[in-house]
N, C-alpha and C positions, 0 to 999 in steps of 0.2 A: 752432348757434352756431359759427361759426369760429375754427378752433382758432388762426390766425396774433394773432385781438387778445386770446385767452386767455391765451395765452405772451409777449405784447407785454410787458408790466415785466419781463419775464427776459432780453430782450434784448441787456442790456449785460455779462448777467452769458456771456451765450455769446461775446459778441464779445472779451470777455478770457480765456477757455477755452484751455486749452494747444492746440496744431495735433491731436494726437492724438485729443483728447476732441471739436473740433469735425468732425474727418472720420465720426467714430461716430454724433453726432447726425444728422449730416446724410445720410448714408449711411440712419438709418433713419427720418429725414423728409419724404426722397425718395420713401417707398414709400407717402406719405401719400395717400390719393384728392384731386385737387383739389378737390371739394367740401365736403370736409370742412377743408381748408386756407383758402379762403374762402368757403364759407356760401353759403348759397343767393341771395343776394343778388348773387353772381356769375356766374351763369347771367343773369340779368336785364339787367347792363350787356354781358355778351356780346353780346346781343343784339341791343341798342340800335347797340354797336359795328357789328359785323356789316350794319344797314341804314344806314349813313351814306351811301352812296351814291344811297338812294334819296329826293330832294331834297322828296317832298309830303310825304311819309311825316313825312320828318323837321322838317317846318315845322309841320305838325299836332302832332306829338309834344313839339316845344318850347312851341308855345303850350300846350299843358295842362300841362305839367311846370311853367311859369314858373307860371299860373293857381292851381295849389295851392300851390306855393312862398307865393306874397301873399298868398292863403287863409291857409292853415295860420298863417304867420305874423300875421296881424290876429287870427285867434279866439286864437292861445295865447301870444303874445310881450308881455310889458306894453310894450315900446318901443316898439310898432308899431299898440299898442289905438288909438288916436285916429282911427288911420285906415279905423277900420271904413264909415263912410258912405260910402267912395271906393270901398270892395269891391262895396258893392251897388247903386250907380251900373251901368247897362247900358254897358261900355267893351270893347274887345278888350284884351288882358294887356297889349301895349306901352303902350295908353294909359294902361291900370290901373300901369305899374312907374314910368309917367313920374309920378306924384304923389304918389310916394317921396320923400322926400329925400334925398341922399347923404349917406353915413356917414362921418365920421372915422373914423380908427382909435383917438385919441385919446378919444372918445364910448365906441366900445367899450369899450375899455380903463377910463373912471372908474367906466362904470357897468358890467360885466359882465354880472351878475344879472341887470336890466333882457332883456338880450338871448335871456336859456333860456326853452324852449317851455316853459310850466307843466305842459304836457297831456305831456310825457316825465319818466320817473323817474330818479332822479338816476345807478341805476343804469345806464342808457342813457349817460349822458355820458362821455366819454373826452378826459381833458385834453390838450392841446398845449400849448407854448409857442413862439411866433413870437418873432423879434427877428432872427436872421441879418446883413441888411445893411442895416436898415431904421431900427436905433437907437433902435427904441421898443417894448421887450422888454413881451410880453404875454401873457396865459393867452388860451385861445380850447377849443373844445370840439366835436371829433367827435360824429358817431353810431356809437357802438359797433353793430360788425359787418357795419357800413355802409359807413361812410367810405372804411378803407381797403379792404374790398373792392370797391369802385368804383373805388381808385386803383391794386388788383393789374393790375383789367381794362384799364385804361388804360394804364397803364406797358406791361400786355402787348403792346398793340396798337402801339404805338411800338416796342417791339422786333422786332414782326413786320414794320414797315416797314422796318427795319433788314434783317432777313432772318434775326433768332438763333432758332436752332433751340434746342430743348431739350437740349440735349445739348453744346453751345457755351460755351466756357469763355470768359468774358470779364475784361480786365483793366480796374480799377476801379480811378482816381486822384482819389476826390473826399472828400478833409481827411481824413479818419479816421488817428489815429493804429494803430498796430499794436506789438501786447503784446510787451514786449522789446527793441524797437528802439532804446531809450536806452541800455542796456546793452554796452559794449564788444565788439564783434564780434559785434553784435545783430543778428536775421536784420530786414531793414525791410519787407517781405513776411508775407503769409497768403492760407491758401485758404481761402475760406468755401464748402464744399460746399454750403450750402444755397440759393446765391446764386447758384452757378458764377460767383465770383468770384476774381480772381487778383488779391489786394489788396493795391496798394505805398503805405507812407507815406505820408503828404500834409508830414509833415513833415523830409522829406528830398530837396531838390528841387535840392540841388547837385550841378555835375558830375562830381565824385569818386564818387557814390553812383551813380551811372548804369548806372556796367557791371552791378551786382549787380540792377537791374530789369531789365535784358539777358538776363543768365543765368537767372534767373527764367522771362524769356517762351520764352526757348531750350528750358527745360526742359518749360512748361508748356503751351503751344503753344494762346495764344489767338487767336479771331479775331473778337473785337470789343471796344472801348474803350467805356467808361462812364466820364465824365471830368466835373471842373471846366475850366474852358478853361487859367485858371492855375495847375492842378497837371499837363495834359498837355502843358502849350507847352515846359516846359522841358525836357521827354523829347524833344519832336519837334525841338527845337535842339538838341540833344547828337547825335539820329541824324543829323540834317542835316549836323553836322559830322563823324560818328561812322559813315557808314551802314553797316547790318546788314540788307542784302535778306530773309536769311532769315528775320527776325522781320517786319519790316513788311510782309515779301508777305501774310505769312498774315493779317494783320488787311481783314477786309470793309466797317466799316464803323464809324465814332467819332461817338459818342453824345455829347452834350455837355446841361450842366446849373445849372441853378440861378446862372446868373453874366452880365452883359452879354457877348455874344462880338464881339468887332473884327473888321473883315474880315482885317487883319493875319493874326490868328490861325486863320481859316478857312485862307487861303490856304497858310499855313506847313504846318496838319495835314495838307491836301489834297495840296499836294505832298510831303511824308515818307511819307504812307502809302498814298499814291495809292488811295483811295478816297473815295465818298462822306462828308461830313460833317453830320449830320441835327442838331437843336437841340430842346431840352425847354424850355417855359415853365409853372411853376405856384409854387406858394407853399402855406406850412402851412395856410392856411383853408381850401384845398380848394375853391375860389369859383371860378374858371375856370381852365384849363388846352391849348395851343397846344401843335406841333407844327410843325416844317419837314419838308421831303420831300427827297427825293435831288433834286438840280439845282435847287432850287430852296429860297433862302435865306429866303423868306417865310415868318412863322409861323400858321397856321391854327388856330383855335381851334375845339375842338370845340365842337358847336352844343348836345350835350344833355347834359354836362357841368356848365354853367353860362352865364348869359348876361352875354355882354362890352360894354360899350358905351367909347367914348373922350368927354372934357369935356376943355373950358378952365378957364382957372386961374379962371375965375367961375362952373364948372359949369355951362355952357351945352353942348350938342352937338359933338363938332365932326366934320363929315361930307366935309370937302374933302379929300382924297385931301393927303399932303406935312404937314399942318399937324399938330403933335405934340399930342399930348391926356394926359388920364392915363388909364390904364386903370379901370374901374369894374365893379364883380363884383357880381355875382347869383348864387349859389351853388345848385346842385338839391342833393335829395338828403340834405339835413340835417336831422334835423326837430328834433334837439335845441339848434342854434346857427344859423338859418338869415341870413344876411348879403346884405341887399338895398341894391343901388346902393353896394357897401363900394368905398372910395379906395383903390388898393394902392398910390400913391404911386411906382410904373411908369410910365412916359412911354411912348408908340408912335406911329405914321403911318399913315391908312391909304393902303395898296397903291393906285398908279395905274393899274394893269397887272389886265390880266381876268385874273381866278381860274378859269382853266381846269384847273390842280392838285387844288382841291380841291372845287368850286363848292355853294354849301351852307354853306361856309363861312367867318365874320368873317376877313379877311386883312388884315394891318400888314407894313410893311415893316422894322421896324426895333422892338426890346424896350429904350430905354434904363431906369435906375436903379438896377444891378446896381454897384455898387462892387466893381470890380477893385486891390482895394489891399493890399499886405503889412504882416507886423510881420518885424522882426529879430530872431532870436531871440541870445544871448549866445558862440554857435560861429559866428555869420552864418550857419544854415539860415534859411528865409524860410516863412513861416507866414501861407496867404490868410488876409486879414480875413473872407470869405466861410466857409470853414471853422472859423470858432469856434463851433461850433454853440452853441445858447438853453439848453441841459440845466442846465447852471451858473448863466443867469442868475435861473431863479425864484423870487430871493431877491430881483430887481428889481421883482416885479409889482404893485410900488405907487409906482416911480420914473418920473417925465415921459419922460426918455429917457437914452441912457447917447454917452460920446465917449471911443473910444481915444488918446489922445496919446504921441506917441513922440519923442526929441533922442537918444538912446544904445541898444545895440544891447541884446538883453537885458534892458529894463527898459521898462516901461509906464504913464502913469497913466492911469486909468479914472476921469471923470470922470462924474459920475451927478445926475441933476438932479431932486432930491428934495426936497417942504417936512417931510422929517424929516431927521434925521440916523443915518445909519447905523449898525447894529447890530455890535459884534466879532463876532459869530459869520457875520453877513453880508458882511463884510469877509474871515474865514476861507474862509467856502467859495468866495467868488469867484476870491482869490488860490489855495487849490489845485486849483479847478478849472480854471481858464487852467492852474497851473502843470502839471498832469497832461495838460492840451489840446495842449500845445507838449514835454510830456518831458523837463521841465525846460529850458525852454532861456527861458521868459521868467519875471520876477517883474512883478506888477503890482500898483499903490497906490493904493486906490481912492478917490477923495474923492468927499465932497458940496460940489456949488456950486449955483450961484442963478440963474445964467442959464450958458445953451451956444448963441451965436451962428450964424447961420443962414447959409448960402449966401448967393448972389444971388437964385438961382430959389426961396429962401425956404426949403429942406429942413433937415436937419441932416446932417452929415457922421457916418460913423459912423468915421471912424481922422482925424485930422491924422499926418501922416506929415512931421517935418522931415529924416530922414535920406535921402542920397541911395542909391533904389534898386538906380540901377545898380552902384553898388558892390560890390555884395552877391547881384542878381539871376545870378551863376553865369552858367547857359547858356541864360537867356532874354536876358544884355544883348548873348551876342553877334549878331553878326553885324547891326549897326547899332543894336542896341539897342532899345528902346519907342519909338515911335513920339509924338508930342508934338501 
């Protein structure tokens, strides 16, 4: 059993640990065998990893990974029981996954239960909760010992294209508040030994705070970034007007995560830190997961990972290179929540250009429905909507969807669109856990209403934002500002 998802519920309690006590831990977690840190389960995806290269190899290997994937799921899923006659139909797996039907997330979400393999014990399950930028906060369910040792192996291997070594201290700018930093002369840094992370606030992104992430890297001499796009733009605008060779030389290579990234902001990091700038694409279901390469902005999805396909807004195919689709997930690897043809409600195109990069594997040119949007917090620090993490919402996991609304700096309402009426104690935890989120710097008022109107393109908006950003945006408005 891997010791990483044994220790996983204590996680929150290390990352609020004094600096002193998390150097000790990790000092002697370092000395952990990796095997034993993730489970024999990781040897396996090594492996897999490892022959990506080898293009038959790896088409044989997807088609039987998909094959039990819709196996498994038909004998043990009651949502998927119907579809037994289409298993034992003579088809190849593409033809077998096309008689799937796509999944809402909204389906998941009423019926949950419906979805767990009966043939897994409960002990097996390892809850999550999604909602991030998606606005429709939901329970979903790992395989314990699995899961994330599939996503240690993966993550690894995106670092290796990066070039981090073991031994490589990296600076980490993605939301995480850090313990203390509300506090008058509060240090807005930490090192997480166990990470090799050199981790600065997420909610400290104004110019005045900049030097002390300076001195920080001065002292602590990383040389690679693991970043939200909009928690590192505004460091790389401060150096821009600021610069500091001796910190940005050392940096090799800026990792970026979990958020739509603009070319704007490619370009900016590119030139501040003159190096490569690689991109991550995945999500809490764990259902497929992409990759960019040095030079080259496309993101490639891994082939045995999960399988990817792109639809129009009527779920038909869409296979012409330019035309935007939505992403659609088929997830390996899960046997306790397995998620076939699931909506991620991602936009993409596929690539016009041969995949001589990565060949083997699905290439888009382009990841939109990532919400790059702020709140204001009551000092005007600025706080990604992206960085609110799900941990506070799972008091929502029986509401349609939720909408931040903002008119004043400091104050929020949360709009939640429930056929109940909300609970005081639901109400409590929400308001302090945003307020704990942001360090006090927002208050937020939650109601229940009846409808929460939709885009054009039909989505829901997860922040209405009426105040003006650039006001507030510090040292991402200069230098012309956001782009429009």
């Amino acid at each position: 059993m891997p010791i990483e998802d044994r220790i996983y519920p204590l996680l929150k309690h290390y990352i609020g640990a004094p600096q002193a006590l998390k150097s000790m831990m990790g000092a002697a977690y370092s000395m952990v065998p990796t095997s034993w840190r993730y489970g024999a389960q990781y040897a396996g995806f090594m492996e897999e990893i490892a022959r990506s290269d080898d293009q038959d190899w790896i088409r044989a290997r997807v088609d039987a990974k998909l094959l039990d994937t819709l196996k498994w799921a038909v004998k043990t899923v009651p949502a998927y029981a119907a579809l037994k006659a289409e298993v034992a139909r003579d088809r190849s797996p593409q033809e077998l996954l096309a008689a799937f039907p796509l999944l809402p997330k909204d389906r998941v979400k009423a019926d949950t239960a419906s979805f767990l393999s009966q043939a897994m014990a409960p002990g097996a399950r390892l809850p999550m909760h999604t909602g991030g930028s998606t606005s429709v906060p939901m329970r979903i369910y790992l395989q314990k010992y699995v899961s994330r040792s599939k996503d240690f192996a993966y993550n690894g291997a995106f670092d290796r294209v990066a070039g981090v070594g073991a031994d490589d201290l990296i600076l980490a700018a993605r939301g995480r508040p850090v313990r203390g930093a509300d506090k008058p002369g509060g240090r807005i840094w930490l090192l997480d030994p166990i990470k090799h992370y050199l981790q600065v606030s997420g909610n400290h992104l104004e110019p005045h705070h900049m030097p002390q992430y300076i001195d920080a890297m001065r002292r602590y001499r990383p040389s690679f970034v693991h970043a939200y796009p909009t928690a590192i733009e505004p460091l790389a605008r401060w150096l821009e007007a600021h610069p500091a060779d001796d910190v940005t030389s050392r940096i090799r290579c800026v990792q970026l995560f979990s958020e739509t990234v603009h070319d704007y902001q490619l370009d900016l990091i590119e030139r501040v830190f003159k190096c490569p700038v690689i991109l991550d694409y995945g999500h809490s279901e764990r259902a497929v997961k992409a990759i960019s390469m040095p030079g080259d902005r496309r993101y490639f999805f891994w082939p045995l990972y999960g399988k990817m396909e792109l639809v129009d807004a009527e779920g038909r195919p869409v296979t012409q290179p330019g035309v935007l689709g939505e992403i659609v997930a088929t997830g390996f690897d899960n046997k306790v929540m397995p998620l076939i043809r699931y909506r991620t409600g991602d936009m993409a195109t596929w690539s016009d250009r041969p995949n001589t990069t990565r060949p083997g594997f699905a290439c888009v040119d382009r990841i939109e429905g990532r919400l790059q949007e702020f709140l204001v917090c009551r000092d005007h620090r600025l706080v990604s909507i992206t960085s609110m993490c799900a941990a506070h919402f799972e008091v929502l996991v029986t509401a349609d969807c939720m909408q931040f609304e903002q008119t004043e700096p400091g104050r929020a309402v949360l709009k939640v669109l429930s056929p109940t009426e909300l609970t005081d104690e639901a109400r409590r935890v929400l308001s302090e856990g945003i307020r704990a989120k942001t360090q006090g710097g927002l208050e937020v008022e939650t109601v229940r209403v009846d409808e929460l109107p939709r885009t054009v393109s039909g989505k829901h908006r997860l922040l209405l934002q009426h105040l003006d950003i650039s006001r507030y945006f510090g040292a991402t408005g200069a230098a012309g500002g956001l782009p429009h």
